[in-house]
C-alpha positions in Angstrom: -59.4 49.7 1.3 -57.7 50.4 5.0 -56.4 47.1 4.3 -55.6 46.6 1.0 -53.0 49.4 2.2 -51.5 47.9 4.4 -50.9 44.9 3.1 -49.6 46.9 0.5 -47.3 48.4 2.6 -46.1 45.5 4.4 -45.2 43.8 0.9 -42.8 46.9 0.3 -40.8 47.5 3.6 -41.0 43.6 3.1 -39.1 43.7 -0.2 -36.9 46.5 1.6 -35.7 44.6 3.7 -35.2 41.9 1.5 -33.0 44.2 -0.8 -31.0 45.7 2.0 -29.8 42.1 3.3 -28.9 40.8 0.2 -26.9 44.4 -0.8 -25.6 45.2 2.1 -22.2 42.6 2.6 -22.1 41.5 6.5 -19.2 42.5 8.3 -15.9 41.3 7.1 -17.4 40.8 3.6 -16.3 42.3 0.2 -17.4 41.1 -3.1 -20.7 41.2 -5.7 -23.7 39.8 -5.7 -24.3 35.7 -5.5 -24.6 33.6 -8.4 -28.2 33.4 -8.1 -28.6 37.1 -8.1 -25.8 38.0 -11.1 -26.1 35.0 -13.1 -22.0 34.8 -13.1 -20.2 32.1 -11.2 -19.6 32.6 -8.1 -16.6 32.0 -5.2 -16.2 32.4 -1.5 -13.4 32.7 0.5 -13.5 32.1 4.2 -10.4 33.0 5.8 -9.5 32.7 9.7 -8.5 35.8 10.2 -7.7 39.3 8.2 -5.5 40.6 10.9 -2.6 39.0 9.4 -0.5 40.2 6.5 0.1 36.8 5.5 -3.3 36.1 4.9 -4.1 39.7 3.0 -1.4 38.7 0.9 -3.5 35.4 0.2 -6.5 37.2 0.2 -5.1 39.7 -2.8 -4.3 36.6 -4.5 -7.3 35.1 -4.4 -8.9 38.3 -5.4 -6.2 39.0 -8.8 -7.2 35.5 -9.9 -11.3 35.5 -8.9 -11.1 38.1 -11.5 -9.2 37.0 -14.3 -10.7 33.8 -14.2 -14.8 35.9 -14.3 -15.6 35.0 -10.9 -18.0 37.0 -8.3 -15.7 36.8 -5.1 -17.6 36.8 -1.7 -15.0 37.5 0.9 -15.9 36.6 5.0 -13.6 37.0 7.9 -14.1 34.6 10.5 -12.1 36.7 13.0 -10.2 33.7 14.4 -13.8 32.4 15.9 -14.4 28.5 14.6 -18.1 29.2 15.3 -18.0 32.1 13.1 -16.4 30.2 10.4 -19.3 27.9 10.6 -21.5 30.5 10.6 -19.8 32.1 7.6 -19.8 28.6 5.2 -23.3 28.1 6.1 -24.3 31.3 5.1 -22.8 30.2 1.6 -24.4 27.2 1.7 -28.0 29.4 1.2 -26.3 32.3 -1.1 -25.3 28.7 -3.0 -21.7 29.4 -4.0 -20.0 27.3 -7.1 -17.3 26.8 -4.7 -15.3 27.8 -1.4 -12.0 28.2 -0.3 -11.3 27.8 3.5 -8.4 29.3 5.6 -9.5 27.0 8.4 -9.1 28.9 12.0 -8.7 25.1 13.2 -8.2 22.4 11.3 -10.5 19.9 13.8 -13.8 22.3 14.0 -13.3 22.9 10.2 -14.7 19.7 9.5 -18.2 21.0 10.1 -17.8 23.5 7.9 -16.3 20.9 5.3 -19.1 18.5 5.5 -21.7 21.8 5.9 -20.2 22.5 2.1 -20.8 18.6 1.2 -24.0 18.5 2.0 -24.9 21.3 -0.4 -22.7 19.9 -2.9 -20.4 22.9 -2.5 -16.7 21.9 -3.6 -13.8 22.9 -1.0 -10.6 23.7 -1.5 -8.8 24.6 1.5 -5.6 26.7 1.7 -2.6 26.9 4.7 -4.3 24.8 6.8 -6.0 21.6 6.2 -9.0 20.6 7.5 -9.2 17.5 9.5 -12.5 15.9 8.2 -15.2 16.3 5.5 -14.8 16.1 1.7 -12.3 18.9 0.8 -11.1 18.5 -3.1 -7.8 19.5 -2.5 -5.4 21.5 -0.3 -3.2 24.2 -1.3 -0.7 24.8 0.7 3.6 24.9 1.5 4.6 22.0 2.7 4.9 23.4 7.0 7.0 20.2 7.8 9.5 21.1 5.3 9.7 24.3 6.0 10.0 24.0 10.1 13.0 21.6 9.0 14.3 24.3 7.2 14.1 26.9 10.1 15.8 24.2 13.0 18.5 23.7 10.2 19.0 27.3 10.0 19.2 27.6 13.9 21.7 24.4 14.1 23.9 25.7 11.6 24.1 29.5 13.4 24.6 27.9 16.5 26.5 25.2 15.9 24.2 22.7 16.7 24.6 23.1 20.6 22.2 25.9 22.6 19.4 26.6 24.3 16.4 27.5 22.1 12.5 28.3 22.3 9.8 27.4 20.1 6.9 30.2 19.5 3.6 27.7 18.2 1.2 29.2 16.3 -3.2 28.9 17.4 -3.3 25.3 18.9 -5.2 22.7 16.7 -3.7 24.3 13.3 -2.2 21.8 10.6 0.1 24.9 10.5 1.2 25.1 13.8 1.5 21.1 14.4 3.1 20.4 11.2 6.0 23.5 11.5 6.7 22.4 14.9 6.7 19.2 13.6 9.5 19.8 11.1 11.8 21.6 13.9 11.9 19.0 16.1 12.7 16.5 13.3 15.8 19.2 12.5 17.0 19.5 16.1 16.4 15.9 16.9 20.2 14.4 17.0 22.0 17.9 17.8 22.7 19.4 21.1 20.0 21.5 20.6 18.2 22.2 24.0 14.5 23.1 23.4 14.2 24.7 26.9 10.2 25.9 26.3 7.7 25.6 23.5 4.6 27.6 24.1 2.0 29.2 21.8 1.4 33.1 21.1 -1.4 32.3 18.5 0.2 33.5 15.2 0.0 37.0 17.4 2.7 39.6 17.4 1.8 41.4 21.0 1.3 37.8 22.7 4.5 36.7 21.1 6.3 39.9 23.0 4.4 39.4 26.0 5.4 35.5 25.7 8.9 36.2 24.9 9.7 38.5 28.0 8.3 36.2 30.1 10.8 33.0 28.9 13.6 35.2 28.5 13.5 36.0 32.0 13.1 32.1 33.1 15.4 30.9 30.3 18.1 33.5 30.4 20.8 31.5 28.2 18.7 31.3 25.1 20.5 31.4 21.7 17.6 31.7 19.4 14.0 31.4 19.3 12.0 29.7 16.3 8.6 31.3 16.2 5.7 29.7 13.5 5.5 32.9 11.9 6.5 36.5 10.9 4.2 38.4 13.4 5.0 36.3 16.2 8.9 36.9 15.6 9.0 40.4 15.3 7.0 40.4 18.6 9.9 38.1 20.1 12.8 40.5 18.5 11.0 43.4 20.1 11.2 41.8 23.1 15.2 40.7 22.6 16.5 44.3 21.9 14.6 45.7 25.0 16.3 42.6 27.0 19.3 43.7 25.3 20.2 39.6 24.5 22.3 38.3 21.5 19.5 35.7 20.6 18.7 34.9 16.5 15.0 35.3 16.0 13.5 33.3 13.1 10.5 33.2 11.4 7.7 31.5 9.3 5.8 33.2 6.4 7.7 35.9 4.7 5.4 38.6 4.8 7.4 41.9 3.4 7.9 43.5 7.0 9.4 39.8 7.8 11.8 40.2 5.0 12.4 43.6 5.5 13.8 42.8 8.5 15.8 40.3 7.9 17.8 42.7 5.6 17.7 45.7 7.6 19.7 42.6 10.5 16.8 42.4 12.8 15.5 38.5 12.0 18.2 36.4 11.4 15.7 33.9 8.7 12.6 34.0 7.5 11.2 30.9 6.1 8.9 32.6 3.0 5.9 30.7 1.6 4.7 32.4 -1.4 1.1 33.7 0.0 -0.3 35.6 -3.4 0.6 32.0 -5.0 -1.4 29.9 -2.4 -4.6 32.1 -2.9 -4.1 32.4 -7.0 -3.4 28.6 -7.1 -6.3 28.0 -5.0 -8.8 29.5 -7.1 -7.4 27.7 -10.2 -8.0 24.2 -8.4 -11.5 25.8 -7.8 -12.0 27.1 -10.7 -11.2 23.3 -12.2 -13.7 21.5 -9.8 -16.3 24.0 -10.4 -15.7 22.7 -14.0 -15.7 18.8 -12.9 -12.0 18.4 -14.2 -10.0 16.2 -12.2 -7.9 18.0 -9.2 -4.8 16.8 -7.3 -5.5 15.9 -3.6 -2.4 17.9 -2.5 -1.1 21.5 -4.1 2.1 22.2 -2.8 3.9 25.9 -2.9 7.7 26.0 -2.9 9.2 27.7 -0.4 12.1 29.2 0.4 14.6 30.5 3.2 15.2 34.4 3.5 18.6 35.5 4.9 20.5 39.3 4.9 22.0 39.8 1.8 25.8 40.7 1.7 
């Protein structure tokens, strides 16, 4: 009988448990109940890092279409860690997801996470930033090459195409970061541009400061800076007014504090992807693999350049 008790009572705290992990979302998770456990499809999105307006915005998106399209949305925040990301898809692998999309936080150790998702027959789509291996069904994303092109044709035109100028790259091993810087040197290739530093600040706003006061003081004759994104170039204008320089800051992203800036004259550009329509169109390419129609490889989002309006 003393036994029969407490087996009973182990079976119970047992199931307790059971119930809290599964109701209980782990840190940096929003969203319902798994497939499994609602009977309603089911979609996760990993994202690199939530500490970035950019990628709310995509996140919100995602969300406003997850719903209208009768999806449970899982939501995990891999807090910029690549083993966390791995950690994260591999935890969707067991709640068994109809499908993921990845913000990678780089696109060479997102390839385990890809191939993770392959081998549970998960489909990926993966939005920003590619993913440099596995089977990912498509990638939805603004075409960064174009758009750095657009940023170093900006600077050339405001400049004249003669000046010094620095480059502010994104987290090293990011499609993003490669392929923007990418497109700027292809724009100031040919003028008399002089790129006198390149160094990454991480898509960061308080490294981008830090960054910028230091190469401000070593480059003193800068005419403009070119950093991969909004946060990263209103850390670098921060740090221009409090050097008190006439130096153009542009940026990468159009996030609304990015834009507000540029009207109130702070930025001189933003180059705005459209980050609600990444995460919206992204669950509609999910949404149609889930469904086994056919997908395109690439999904691109137009972009466009933000200047002060007279």
């Amino acid at each position: 009988m003393i036994f029969s008790m407490k087996k009973t009572l182990a079976i119970a705290l047992t199931a307790g448990l059971a119930l809290t992990g599964c109701s209980k979302p782990e840190e940096g998770t929003t969203g319902t109940e798994s497939s499994d456990a609602s009977g309603q499809k089911s979609m996760a999105l990993v994202v690199s890092t939530l500490n970035n307006p950019f990628l709310v915005t995509l996140k919100e998106g995602v969300e406003k279409k997850a719903q209208e399209l009768g999806y449970d949305l899982v939501i995990l925040d891999s807090q910029n860690d690549s083993a966390k990301e791995m950690t994260n898809t591999e935890d969707l692998t067991v709640r068994g997801v109809d499908a993921i999309l990845l913000n990678p936080t780089d696109s060479d150790a997102a390839a385990n996470s890809v191939r993770a998702a392959n081998r549970a027959e998960i489909p990926v789509v993966t939005l920003d930033r590619g993913a440099n291996g596995g089977n990912v069904v498509s990638h939805v994303a603004s075409d960064n090459i174009a758009g750095g092109e657009m940023a170093g044709e900006f600077i050339a035109s405001k400049l004249g195409g003669e000046g010094q100028v620095i480059q502010l790259e994104g987290v090293p091993g990011t499609s993003a970061a490669r392929e923007r810087g990418e497109g700027f040197m292809k724009a100031i290739k040919g003028t008399n541009l002089e790129l006198v530093a390149s160094q990454p600040a991480d898509f960061d706003r308080t490294k981008a400061l830090n960054v910028t006061e230091n190469l401000l003081q070593a480059h003193p004759d800068v005419k403009a800076i070119f950093a991969q994104n909004d946060e990263m170039a209103l850390g670098a204008l921060k740090a221009v007014q409090a050097a008190k320089k006439d130096v153009i800051v542009v940026g990468f992203d159009g996030t609304d504090e990015g834009i507000q800036s540029v009207q109130d004259g702070g930025l001189a550009a933003t180059i705005a992807q459209q980050a609600s329509m990444i995460g919206e169109m992204g669950v509609e390419t999910a949404d149609k693999a889930v469904k086994g129609e056919e997908v395109a490889v690439y999904t691109p989002v137009e972009l466009k350049l933000i200047t002060k309006q007279p």
